[in-house]
N, C-alpha and C positions, 0 to 999 in steps of 0.2 A: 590266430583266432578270427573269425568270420562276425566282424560288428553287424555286419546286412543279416544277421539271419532272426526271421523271425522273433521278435519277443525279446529283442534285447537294444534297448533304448540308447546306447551309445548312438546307433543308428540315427537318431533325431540331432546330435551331434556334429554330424556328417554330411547327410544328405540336405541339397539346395530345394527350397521351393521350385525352380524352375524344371530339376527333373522331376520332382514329384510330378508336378502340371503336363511331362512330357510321358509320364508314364499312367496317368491316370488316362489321356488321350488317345492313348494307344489301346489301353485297357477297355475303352469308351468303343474303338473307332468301328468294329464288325457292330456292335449291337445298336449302334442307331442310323437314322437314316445320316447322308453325306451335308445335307444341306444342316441338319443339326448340327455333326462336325463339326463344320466348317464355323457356323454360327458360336458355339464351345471355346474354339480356337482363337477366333477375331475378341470373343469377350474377355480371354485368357489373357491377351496380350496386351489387351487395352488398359482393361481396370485392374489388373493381379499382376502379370509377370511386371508390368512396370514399375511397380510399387515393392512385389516380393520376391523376384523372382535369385538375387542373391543370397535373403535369408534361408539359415537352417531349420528344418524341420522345429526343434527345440526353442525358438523363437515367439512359435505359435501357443508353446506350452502357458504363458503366462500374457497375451495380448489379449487386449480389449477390441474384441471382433466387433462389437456392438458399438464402439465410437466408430470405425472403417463405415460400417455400415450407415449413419448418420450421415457421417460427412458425403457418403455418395448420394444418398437423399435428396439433398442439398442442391443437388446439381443433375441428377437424373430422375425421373418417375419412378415409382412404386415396382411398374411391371419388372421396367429394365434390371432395376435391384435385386430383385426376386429373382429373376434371369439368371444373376452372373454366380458360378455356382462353387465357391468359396467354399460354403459347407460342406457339398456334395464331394469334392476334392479333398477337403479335409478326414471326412467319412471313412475314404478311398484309405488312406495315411494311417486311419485308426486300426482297419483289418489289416493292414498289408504290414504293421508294425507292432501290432498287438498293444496301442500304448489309448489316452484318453485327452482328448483336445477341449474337454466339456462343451460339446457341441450343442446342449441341451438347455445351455442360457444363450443363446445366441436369437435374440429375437429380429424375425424378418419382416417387412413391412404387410401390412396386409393389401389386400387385393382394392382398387379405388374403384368403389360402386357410383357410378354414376348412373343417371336415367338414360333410358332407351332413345334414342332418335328414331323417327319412324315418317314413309311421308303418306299425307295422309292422301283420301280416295282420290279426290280432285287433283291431287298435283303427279299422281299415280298417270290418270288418265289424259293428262296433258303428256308425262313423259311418254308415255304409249303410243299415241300418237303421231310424235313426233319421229319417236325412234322410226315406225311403219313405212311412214313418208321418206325417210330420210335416202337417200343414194347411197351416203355414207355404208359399208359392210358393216363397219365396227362398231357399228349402234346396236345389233343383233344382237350382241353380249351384255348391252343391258336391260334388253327384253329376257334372255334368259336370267338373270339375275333375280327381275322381278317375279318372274315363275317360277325358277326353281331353287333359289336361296345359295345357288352356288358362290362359292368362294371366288375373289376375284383372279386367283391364280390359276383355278382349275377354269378357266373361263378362258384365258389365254391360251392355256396348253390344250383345250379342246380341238379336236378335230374331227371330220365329219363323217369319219369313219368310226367313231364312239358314239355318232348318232342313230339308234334303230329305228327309223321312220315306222317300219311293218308293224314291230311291237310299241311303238310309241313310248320308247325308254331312251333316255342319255344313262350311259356307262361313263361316270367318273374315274379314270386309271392314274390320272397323271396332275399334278402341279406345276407351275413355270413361276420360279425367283432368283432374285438378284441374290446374291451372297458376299459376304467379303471371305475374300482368300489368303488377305494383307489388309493392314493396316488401309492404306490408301488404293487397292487395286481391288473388286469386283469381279464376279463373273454372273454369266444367267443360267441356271441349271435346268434340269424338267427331272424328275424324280416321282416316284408312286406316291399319294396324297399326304399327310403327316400322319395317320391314325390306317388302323385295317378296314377300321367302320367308315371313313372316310372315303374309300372304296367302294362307291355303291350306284347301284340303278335308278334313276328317279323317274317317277313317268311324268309324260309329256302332257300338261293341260291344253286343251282343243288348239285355243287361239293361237298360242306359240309355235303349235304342230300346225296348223294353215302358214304361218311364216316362216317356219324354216321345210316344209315341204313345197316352197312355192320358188324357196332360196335355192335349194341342196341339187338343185338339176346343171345349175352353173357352174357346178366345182366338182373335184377326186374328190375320191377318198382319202387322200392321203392329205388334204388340202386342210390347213388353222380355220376353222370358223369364221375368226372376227378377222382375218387376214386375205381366204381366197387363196392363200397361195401355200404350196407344201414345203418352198424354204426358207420363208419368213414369217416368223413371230410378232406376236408386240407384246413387250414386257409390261406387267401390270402398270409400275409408274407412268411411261406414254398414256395407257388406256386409260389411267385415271384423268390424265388431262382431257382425253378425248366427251371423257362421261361430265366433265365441269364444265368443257364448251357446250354440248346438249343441252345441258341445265340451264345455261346462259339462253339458250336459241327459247328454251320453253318457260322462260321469266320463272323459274321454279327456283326456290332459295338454295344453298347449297349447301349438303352434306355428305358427308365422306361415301364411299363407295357402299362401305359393310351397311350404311343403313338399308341400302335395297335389300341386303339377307335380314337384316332384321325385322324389315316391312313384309317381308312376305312369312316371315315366322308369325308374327303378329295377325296377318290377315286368317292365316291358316286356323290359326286357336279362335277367330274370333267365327270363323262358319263350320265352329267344330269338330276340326281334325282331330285324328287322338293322338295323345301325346308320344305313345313307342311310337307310330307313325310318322310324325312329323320328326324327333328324334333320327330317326331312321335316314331320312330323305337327306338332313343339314349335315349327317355323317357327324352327331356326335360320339364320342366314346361311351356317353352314361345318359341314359334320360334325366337322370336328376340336372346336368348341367342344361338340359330344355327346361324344364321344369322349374330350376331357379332363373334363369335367365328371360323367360316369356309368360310363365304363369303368374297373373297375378291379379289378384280377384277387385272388383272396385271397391267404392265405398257404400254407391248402392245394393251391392250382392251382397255384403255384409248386413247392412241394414235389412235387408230382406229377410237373410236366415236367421236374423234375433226377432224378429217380429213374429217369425214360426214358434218360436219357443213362448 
């Protein structure tokens, strides 16, 4: 008799978590990008196969996923939790066994809304400046950041051959991150962006196009942007430093990188871009996620449209 066949639950008897995780990976591994993979793989290993990767499928039958879940809380952020994908895995387990893991009480943390960080015009125009002056190349990467809301990995992996001066368009094709491959080992990948909408053209605003038309005579094509050279990169974390020393040089307070995208999302709504527009440019997948994440009316709009009524 064949326990493994479909629909016949001996099978949960038998099979270890750890092939399940090694077969749900495989199952995984054409349909998403590698850098997800890999990212799958490292979370797999961390916080699951360490923990389950001996027990039998049948184990899962009656465990309290929702204590697991707590106690990683405890110890990791919201995001990361929501990350690591237990459920999804389990999911994987219910079709491929025809059995019910009640995956439907399994409550997952919700998302932690925090306010916007943004900087404002003045500390804008200090960083501007500075970057202009600067001899440093790799300041150019945070002039385009404030222009054009790019990601800080698509800003690494650019190159100056995805620049069309003529048309005044950057072609976003490519991402550059760190990955874990192991536990303790690393690598840096470049891969096409995480989304297809992420893929996209953004045009060039005037002042950016005078600096990197005034820059792009000095380099190939084939040549990193913020590098100059065609066989060296710098991996977002360097850059980050490089974008904290700036901050240091222009007495500007410091905040993480992604606020330059989210200052320039912000400036954009506020001199009236429209929203598929602006959606379009930051390469989300949905306007709604523009829409929740940068619309948001004051207390004077409000007060204004009740006083109409």
């Amino acid at each position: 008799m064949n326990i493994f066949k479909k629909g016949n639950n001996l099978t949960l008897w038998w099979v270890r978590f750890r092939r399940l995780t090694d077969n749900w990976l495989l199952y995984k591994k054409h349909k998403i990008k590698e850098s997800t993979y890999l990212n799958y793989n490292y979370i797999i290993n961390t916080y699951l196969n360490k923990k389950f990767e001996k027990k039998r499928l049948s184990y899962f039958l009656d465990y309290d996923m929702n204590e697991f879940i707590d106690n990683l809380e405890n110890n990791l952020s919201n995001k990361t939790v929501r990350d690591i994908v237990l459920k999804s895995i389990l999911k994987y387990a219910e079709r491929k066994y025809n059995t019910n893991f009640k995956l439907d009480l399994i409550t997952m943390p919700t998302s932690e809304k925090t306010e916007l960080q943004v900087f404002n015009e003045k500390e804008i125009k200090k960083i501007e400046k500075v970057c202009i002056k600067s001899e440093d190349i790799r300041n150019i990467g945070i002039l385009i950041a404030i222009y054009t809301g790019m990601r800080i990995g698509e800003i690494c992996a650019l190159k100056w051959e995805h620049i069309d001066l003529n048309k005044k368009l950057i072609n976003v094709k490519q991402t550059l991150q760190r990955v874990y491959v192991e536990k303790n080992k690393t690598k840096v990948i470049i891969t096409p962006p995480k989304t297809k909408t992420s893929e996209r053209k953004i045009p060039i605003p005037q002042m950016l196009y005078d600096e990197l038309k005034t820059r792009s005579i000095n380099y190939s094509k084939q040549a990193y942007v913020i590098t100059g050279l065609e066989d060296k990169y710098i991996e977002p974390r360097s850059f980050q430093y490089v974008y904290k020393k700036t901050l240091e040089t222009c007495e500007v307070k410091y905040r993480n990188f992604h606020c330059l995208r989210h200052t320039f999302a912000t400036r954009c709504i506020r001199v009236g871009r429209d929203i598929k527009s602006l959606s379009e440019v930051l390469g989300h997948a949905d306007v709604n996620i523009t829409l929740n994440r940068y619309v948001h009316s004051s207390y004077n709009s409000k007060k204004k449209f009740m006083e109409k009524l």
